[in-house]
C-alpha positions in Angstrom: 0.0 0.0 0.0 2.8 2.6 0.7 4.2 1.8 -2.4 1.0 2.9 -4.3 0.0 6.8 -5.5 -1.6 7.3 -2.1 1.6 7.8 -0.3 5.0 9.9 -0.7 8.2 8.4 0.9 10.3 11.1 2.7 12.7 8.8 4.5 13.5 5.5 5.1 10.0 4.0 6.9 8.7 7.6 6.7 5.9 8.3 4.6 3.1 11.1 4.2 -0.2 11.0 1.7 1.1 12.1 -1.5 -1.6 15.1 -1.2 0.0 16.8 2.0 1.9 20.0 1.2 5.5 19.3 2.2 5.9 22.6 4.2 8.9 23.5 6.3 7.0 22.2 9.3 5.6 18.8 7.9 9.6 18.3 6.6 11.2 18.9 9.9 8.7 16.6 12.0 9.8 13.9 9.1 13.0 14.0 9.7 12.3 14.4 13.5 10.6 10.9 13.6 13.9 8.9 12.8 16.6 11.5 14.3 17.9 10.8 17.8 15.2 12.4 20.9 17.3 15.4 21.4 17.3 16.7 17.9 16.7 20.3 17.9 16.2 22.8 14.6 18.9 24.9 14.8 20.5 27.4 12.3 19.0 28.8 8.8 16.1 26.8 9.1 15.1 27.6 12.7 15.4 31.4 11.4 13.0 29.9 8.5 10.8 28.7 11.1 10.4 31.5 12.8 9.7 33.5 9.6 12.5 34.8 8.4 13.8 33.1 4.5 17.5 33.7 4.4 20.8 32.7 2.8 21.1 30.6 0.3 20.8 26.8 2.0 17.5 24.9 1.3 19.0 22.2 3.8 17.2 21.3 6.7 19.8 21.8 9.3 19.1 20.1 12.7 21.6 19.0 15.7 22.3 16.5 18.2 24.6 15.6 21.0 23.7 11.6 19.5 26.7 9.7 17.0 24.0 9.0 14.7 25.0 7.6 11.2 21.5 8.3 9.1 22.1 10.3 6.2 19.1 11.9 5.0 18.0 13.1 1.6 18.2 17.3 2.1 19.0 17.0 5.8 22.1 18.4 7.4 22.6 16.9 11.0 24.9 18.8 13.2 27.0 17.1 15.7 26.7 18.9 18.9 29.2 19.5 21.9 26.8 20.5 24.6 23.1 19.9 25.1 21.4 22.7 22.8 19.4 26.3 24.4 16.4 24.8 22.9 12.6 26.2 23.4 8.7 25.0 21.2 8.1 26.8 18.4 5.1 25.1 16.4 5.5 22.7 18.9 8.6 21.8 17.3 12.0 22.2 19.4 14.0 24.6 18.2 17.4 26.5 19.2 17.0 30.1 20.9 16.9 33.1 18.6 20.1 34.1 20.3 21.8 30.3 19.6 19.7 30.3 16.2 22.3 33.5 15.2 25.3 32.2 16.3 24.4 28.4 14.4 23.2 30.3 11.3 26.0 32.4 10.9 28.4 29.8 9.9 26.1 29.0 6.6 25.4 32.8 6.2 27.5 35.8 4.3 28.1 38.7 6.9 25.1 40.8 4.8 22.4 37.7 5.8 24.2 37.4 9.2 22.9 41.3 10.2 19.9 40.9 8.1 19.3 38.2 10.8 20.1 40.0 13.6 18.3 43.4 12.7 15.2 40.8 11.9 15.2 39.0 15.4 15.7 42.4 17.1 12.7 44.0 15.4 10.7 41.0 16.0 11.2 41.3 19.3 13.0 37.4 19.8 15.7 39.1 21.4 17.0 42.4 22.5 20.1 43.8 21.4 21.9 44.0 24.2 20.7 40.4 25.2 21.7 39.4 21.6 25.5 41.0 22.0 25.6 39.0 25.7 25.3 35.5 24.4 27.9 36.1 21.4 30.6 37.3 23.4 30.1 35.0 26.2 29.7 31.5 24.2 32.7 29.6 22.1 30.3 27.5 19.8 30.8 26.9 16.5 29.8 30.4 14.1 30.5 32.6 17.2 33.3 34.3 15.5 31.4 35.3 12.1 28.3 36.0 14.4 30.9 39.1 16.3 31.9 40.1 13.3 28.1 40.6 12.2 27.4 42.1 15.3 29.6 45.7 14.8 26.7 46.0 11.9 23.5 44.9 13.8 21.2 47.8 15.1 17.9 48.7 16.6 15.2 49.9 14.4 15.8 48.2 10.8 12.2 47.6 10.3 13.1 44.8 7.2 15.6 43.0 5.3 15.6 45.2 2.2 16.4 48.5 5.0 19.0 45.9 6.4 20.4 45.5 2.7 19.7 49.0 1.9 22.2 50.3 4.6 25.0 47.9 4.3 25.0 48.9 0.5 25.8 52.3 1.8 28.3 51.4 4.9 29.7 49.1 2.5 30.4 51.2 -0.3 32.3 53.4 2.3 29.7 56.2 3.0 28.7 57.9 6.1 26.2 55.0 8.0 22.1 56.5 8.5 20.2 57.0 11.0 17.1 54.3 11.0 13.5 55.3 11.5 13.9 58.6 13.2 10.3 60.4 14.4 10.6 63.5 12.5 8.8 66.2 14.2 7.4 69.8 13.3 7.6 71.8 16.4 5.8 69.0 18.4 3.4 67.9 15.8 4.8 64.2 14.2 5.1 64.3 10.8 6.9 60.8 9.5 9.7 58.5 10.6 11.6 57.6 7.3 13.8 54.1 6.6 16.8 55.8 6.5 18.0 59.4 7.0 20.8 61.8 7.5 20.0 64.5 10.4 23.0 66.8 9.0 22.4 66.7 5.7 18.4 66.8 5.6 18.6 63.8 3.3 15.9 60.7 3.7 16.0 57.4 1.9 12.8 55.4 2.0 12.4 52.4 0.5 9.1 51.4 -1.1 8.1 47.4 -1.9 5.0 46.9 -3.9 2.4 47.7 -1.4 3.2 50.9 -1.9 1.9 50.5 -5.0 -0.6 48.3 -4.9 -2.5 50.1 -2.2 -3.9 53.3 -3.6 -4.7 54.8 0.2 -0.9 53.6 1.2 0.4 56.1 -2.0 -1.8 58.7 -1.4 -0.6 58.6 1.8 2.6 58.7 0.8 2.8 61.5 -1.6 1.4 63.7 1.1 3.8 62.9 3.5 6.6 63.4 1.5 5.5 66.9 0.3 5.3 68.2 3.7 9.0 67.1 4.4 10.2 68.4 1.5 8.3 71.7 2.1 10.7 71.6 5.5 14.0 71.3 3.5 14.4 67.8 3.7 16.1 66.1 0.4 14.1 62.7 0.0 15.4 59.7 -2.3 12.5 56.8 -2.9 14.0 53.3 -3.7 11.8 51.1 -5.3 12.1 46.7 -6.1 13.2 48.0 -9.3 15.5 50.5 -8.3 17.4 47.5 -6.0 18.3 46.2 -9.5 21.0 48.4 -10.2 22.6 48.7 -6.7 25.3 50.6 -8.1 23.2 53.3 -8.8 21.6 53.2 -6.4 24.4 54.0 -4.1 25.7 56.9 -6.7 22.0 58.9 -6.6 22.5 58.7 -2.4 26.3 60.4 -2.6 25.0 62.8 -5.1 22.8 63.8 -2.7 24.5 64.2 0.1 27.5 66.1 -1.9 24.5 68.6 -2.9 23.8 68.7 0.8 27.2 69.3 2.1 29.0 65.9 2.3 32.5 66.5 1.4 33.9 62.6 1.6 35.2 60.7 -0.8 32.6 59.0 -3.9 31.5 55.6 -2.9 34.0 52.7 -3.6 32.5 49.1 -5.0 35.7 46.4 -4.3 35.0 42.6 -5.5 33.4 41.8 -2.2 31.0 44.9 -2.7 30.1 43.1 -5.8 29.7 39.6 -4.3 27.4 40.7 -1.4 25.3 42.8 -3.5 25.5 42.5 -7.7 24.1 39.1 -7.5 20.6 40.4 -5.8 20.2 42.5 -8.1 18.9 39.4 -10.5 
């Protein structure tokens, strides 16, 4: 009977009806089932888990403190050194968003490592200064690329494609912004843009497509906008499309700022400019 159309083998002597959508969770509990009992989810696919789609890796990536000698069809089993920090999520176990970082950042470039961090921050899985505790105290595997993302993580990046947007700059050897500042007039709020330079009255924003899509979301936007501009502040939109040439991208923000003031050097893109950013343009 399990040989028939009705059912889909996933492992050896696991099976699910050939009709079941294979999501992230139905995978990990099928690999659960034959793994040793302490099996936890750990790295880019406990960041997966928790909502997060990063890197590059479509590996499941679990660990254990067991010798285990299954090998698994898309399944990458960790051998671990100490019992994992482990707590439910979908009633699945799962590493700690602060062990999660330091697991994943041994699969992940330094830009998906802060993208990470800034994402579990915002999401409120863990608090900065929490987050910067556990990587200097701990010697686990990934601890030294997860420091090394850690100069770059920060409070207030709202999304990946700010995350992205920002290292582009930093990256390319400009002056770092400010994230999602209230901007006031007098008392009275009037926005708190993605990005933005307080001495040089210059605001990036990034817009995804529901900016777009949503007529009462552009309206609203347009309108906000005017009334900063009308204040003196310089305001560059970024759009998916615009994330497609990241070089110019980078080029309209110095341009800016040199119009403002800025008298640093023009942006510089090296080869690892280009590998951490060039191929996302596609």
């Amino acid at each position: 009977m399990l040989q028939g159309r009705r059912f889909r083998r996933l492992h050896r002597e696991v099976y699910v009806c050939s009709d079941l959508e294979l999501t992230l969770a139905v995978r990990i509990r099928a690999a659960l089932l034959i793994l040793p009992p302490d099996t936890v989810v750990t790295g880019v696919t406990a960041l997966r888990l928790r909502g997060l789609d990063v890197g590059r890796d479509a590996r499941l990536h679990l660990s254990t403190m067991h010798p285990h000698q299954l090998q698994l069809n898309g399944v990458m089993v960790h051998r671990r050194r100490r019992p994992a920090l482990r707590t439910l999520d979908e009633e699945l176990p799962v590493t700690t968003p602060a062990q999660t970082f330091v697991e994943a950042s041994r699969q992940l470039s330094l830009v998906d490592r802060v993208i990470a961090g800034d994402w579990l921050i915002h999401h409120q899985k863990v608090t900065l200064a929490g987050l910067q505790r556990f990587v200097d105290k701990v010697h686990d595997h990934g601890v030294r690329r997860a420091r090394r993302a850690m100069v770059l993580v920060r409070e207030r990046a709202e999304s990946p494609r700010e995350t992205v947007l920002r290292l582009m700059i930093v990256f390319a050897r400009l002056p770092e912004p400010e994230l999602n500042l209230p901007l006031r007039d007098g008392v009275e709020f009037v926005a708190r843009p993605d990005l933005i330079y307080v001495a040089y009255r210059v605001i990036i924003e990034y817009d995804g497509l529901h900016h777009f899509e949503s007529r009462t979301q552009r309206d609203h936007d347009i309108k906000r906008r005017e009334r900063l501009e009308a204040l003196g502040w310089r305001i560059i939109v970024i759009t998916t499309d615009s994330m497609r040439r990241p070089h110019d991208v980078v080029w309209r923000i110095y341009l800016a700022l040199r119009d403002r003031g800025y008298d640093g050097p023009p942006p510089v893109f090296n080869d690892m400019w280009n590998s951490w950013f060039a191929w996302r343009a596609a």
